[in-house]
N, C-alpha and C positions, 0 to 999 in steps of 0.2 A: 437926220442920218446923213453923214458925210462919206466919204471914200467910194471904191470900188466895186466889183464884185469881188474879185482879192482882199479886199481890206474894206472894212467895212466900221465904221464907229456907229455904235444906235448911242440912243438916245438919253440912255441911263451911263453911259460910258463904259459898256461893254463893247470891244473890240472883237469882230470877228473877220477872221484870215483864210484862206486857202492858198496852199502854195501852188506857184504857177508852174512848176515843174514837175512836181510829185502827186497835187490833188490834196495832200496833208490837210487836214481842216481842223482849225484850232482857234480856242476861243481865250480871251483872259478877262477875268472878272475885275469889276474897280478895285481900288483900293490895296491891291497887294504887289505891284511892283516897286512904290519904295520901301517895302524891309531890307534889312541888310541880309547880305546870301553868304558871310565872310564870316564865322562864328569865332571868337577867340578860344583861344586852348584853354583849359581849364587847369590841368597839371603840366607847367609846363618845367620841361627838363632844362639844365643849363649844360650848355657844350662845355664837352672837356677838351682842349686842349689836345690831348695824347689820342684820343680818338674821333676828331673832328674829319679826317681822312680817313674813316672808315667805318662810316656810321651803314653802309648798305654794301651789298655785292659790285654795285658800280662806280664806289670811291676809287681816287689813286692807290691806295694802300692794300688795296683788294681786285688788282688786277686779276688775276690766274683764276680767280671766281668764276671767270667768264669765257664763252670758249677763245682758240685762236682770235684775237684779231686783224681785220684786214688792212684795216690803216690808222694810224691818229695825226691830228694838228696839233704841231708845238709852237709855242713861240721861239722866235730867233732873233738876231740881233739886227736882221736886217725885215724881219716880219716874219710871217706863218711860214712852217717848213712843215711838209707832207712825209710821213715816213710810213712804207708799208712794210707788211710780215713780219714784224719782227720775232725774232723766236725767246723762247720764254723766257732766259735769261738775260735779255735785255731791255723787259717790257718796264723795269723800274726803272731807268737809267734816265729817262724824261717825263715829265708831267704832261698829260695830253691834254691841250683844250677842249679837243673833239675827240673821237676814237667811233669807230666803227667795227662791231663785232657781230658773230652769230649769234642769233635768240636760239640757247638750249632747246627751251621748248617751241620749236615751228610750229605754226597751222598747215603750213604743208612742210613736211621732210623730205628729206633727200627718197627715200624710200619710194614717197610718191611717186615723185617722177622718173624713178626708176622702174617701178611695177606698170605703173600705168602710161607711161611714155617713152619706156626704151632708155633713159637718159644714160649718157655712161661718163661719169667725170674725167675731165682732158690729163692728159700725160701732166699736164703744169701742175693742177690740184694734187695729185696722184704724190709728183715729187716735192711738193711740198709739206703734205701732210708729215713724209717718211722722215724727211728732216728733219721737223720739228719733232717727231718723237725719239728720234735718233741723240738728241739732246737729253740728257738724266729730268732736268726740269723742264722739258717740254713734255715727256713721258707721265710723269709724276702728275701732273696737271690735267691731261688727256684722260688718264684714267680714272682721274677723279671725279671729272663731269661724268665722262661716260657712266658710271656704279651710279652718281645722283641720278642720271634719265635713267637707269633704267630702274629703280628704286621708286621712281615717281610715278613710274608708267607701268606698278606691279611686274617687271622683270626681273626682281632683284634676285629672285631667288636661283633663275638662269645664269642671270651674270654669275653669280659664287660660282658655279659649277663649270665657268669655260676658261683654258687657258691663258695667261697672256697675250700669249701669240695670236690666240683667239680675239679677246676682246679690242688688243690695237687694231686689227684688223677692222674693227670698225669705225677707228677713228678720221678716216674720210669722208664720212657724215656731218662732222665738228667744222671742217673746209669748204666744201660744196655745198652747204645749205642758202634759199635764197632766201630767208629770214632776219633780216641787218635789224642792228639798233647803232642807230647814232645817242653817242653820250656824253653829255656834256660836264664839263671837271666839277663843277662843285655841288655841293649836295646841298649845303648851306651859304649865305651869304658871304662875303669876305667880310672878317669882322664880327660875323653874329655873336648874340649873346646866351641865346637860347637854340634848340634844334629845332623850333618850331619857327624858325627864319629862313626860310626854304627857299633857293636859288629858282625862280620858274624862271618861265622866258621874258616874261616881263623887267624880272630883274637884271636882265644882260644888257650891257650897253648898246645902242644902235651895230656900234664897230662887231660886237661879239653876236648879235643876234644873225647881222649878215652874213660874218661867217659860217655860225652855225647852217641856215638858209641854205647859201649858196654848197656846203659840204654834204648836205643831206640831198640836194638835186645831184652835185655829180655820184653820190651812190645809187639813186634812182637810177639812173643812166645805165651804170656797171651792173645794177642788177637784171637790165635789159635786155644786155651783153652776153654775159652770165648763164643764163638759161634761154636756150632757145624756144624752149617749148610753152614760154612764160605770153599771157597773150595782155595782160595787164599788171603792174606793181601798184597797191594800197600801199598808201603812205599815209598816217595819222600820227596823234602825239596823246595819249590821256597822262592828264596832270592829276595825281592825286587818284587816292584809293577810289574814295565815289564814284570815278568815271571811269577806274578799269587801271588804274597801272599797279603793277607790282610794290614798286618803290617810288618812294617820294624824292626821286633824284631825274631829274630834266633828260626826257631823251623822247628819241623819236623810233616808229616802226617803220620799216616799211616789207613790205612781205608778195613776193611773185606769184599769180594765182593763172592758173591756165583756163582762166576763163573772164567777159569786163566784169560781170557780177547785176544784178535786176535792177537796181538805179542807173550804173552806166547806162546799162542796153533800153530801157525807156526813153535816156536824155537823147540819147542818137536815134531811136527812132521817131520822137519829137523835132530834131533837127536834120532828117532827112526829109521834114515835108517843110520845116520852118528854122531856114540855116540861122535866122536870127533874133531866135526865141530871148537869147540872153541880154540879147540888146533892148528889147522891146519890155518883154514882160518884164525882166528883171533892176537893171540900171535905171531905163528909163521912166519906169514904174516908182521907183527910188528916187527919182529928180523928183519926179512929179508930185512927189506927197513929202518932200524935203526931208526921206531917210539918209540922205547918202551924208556920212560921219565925218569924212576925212579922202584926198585927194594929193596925189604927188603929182608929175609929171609920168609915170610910170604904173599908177596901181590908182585903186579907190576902193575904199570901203562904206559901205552901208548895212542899217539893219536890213536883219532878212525876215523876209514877210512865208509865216506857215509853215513853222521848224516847232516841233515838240519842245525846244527848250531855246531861250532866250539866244538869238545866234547870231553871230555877224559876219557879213561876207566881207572878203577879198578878192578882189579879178583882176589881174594884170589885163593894162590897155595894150596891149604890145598886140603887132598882127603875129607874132611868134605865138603857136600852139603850146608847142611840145617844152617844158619849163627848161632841158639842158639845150637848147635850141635861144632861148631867152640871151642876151649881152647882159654881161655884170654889172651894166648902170641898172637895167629892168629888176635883175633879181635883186640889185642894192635897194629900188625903188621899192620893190614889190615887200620886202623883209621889212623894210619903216614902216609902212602901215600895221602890216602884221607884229612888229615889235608893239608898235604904240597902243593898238587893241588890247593885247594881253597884258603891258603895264596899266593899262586904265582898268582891266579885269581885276589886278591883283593877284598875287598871288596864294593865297589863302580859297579862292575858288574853284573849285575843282571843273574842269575842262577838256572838252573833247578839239584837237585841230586835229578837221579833214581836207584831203587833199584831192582833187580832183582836176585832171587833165586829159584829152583824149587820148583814147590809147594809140597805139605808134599804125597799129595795122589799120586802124579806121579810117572811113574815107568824109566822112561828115564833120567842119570844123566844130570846136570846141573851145572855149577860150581858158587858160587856166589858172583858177581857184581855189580859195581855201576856206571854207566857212569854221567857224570858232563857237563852240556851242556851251552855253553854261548850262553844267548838270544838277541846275538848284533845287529843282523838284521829282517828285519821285511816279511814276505812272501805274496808275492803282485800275480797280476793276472797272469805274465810271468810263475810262479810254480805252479798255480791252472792248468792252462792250459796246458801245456807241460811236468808236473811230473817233469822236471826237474830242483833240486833246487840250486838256486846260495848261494852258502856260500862264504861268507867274507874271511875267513883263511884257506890254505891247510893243512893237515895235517903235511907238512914237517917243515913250518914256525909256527902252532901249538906246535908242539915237541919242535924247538929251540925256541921259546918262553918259555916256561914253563920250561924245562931245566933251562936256564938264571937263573930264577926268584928262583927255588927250590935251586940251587949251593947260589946266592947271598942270600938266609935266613936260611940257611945249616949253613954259613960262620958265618951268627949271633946268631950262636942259637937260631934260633925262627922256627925252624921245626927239626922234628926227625934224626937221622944220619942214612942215604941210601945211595945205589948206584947212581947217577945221571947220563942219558945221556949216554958218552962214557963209563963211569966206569963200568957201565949192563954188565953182560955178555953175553945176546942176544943170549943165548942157546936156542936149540928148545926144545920141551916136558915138559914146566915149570909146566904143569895145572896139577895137580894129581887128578881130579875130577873124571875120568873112575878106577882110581887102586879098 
């Protein structure tokens, strides 16, 4: 038997793990982390041409699908140009790289935080909403979501029955919700041949993933802004059906919840007695059993040890907590790594990116992270019952997996130039999060 009490190898080559943050206890049997987890399609479609821009509700061609947007990135001649609000007849006039919109359907609605906190949206929201319906296609649009939500949420039958004047009157909800999706233009590759060529994050170039990165932190930030009654903003990304998204088109949530949530509030009350739990158990737990994948000057990734499903962390070294706090070399830093994981993932894998930062009100550092989780297997009664869960790949066979995969797209230029693997230095004290 070799490893830890964390990580443990017996003898027949079953791996057994406990996570050092959570307690997660998880086992993987020999023999099944080289299958492939990437299935090929079976029937597969050929793009057409004519509706390759509007294969889902979050194409170019299917803007107005989605409510008000708050901002998009275009390209310009001299680089990315940031345009907000625009009102609905000018939403076609440029093709957005990025775009940030309301999620129709919120986990919290405005309602919430009106009932349950008083909240009352600023004179700004207020005259913005009026304008934009004050527009023939900005009206036209509004009431269109609006009759879907409430259609979906068994309303529909209310909505017929109230005036116009009535149901705009709701359209302040479409404005002030803290429910963003960032989304990214293509649904398919440039070029595909088939729709089963699916742009993930892997697929974006280092330059496109950063922006992407760096545009989703500064909406975290605004969503902070935003709602004062907000005591943490969830930020995650599920790729593909299996792990929970809608659409098979690249985008990100991120959603303000008035409270940190039962993982937060463990990890800070774990680092209110041991501010450098992440240092210790985590990273340097990772040197020490030579998990750790991949290293910039700025971030590192290693597998992560006691995740229900095959995972990989990301920790920006930065003594910066808070991620719009982080300099645009960190977040440039911190986005390669996280590029280069998800292109060694593939995109054909369905995936969970979680984000995790301390929250702004808290007083306990935090270093901030994003762990990457493949949803290859599925959790049946043996891990309802017993807590303990079987995952597919150990984390040793995790690490040289994704190594492989980062060294071989390294080689092609089509991920950023890091450390991989052996090259780490596998130094302890890498997290500067306590200085």
């Amino acid at each position: 038997m070799t490893g830890s009490e964390s990580l443990v190898r017996l003898a027949d080559g079953t791996v057994k793990q406990v996570s050092p943050l959570t307690g997660t206890v998880v086992w993987t049997i020999p023999g099944r982390g080289g299958r492939p987890f990437a299935m090929p399609t079976e029937d597969r479609r050929v793009v057409d041409p004519e509706t390759v821009n509007r294969l889902c509700s979050f194409c170019p061609e299917r803007y107005v699908e989605t409510p008000p947007e708050k901002e998009r990135l275009v390209a310009g001649p001299d680089g990315p140009v940031l345009l907000e609000r625009l009102p609905a007849s000018r939403l076609s006039d440029t093709v957005a790289e990025l775009r940030r919109v309301p999620n129709l359907f919120e986990i919290l609605s405005v309602d919430y935080w009106r009932v349950n906190h008083g909240y009352v949206p600023s004179g700004d929201l207020l005259a913005r909403a009026s304008a934009y319906v004050a527009e023939p296609a900005g009206r036209e649009q509004v009431l269109t979501l609006l009759a879907r939500r409430a259609g979906a949420t068994g309303l529909g039958a209310v909505w017929a029955t109230e005036s116009e004047t009535e149901q705009l009157a709701q359209a302040i909800d479409l404005f002030a919700g803290t429910h963003d999706v960032v989304v990214a233009r293509r649904h398919v590759v440039d070029g595909a041949r088939f729709e089963d060529e699916l742009a993930g994050s892997g697929t974006l170039t280092p330059d496109e993933h950063g922006a992407y990165l760096a545009f989703s932190v500064k909406a975290m930030a605004a969503l902070y802004r935003s709602q004062p009654h907000a005591r943490y903003v969830a930020v995650f990304q599920n790729w593909l059906r299996p792990a929970g998204a809608s659409f098979d088109h690249l985008h990100k949530q991120l959603v303000a919840i008035d409270e940190y949530g039962p993982q937060t509030e463990r990890e800070l009350e774990r680092l209110a007695v041991e501010p450098d739990v992440y240092t210790t158990a985590v990273l340097d737990h990772a040197a020490a059993h030579r998990l750790v994948i991949a290293e910039n000057e700025h971030a590192i990734a290693v597998a992560g040890v006691g995740h229900r499903y095959p995972a990989i962390e990301v920790y920006s070294t930065s003594a910066h907590q808070l991620p719009w706090e982080h300099s645009d070399a960190e977040i440039r830093g911190f986005s390669d790594l996280l590029h280069a994981v998800h292109a060694a993932t593939g995109a054909h894998v369905p995936t969970n990116e979680e984000w995790h930062h301390r929250p702004p009100s808290a007083e306990q550092p935090m270093p901030w992270h994003v762990v990457l989780k493949w949803r290859v297997s599925t959790l049946a009664g043996f891990e309802g019952g017993t807590k303990i869960n079987v995952n597919t790949i150990d984390p040793f066979t995790l690490r040289d997996r994704v190594v492989t995969a980062i060294a071989r797209l390294r080689g092609r230029g089509e991920v950023a130039m890091m450390a991989v693997g052996d090259e780490c230095s596998h130094r302890r004290g890498v997290l500067k999060y306590t200085d």
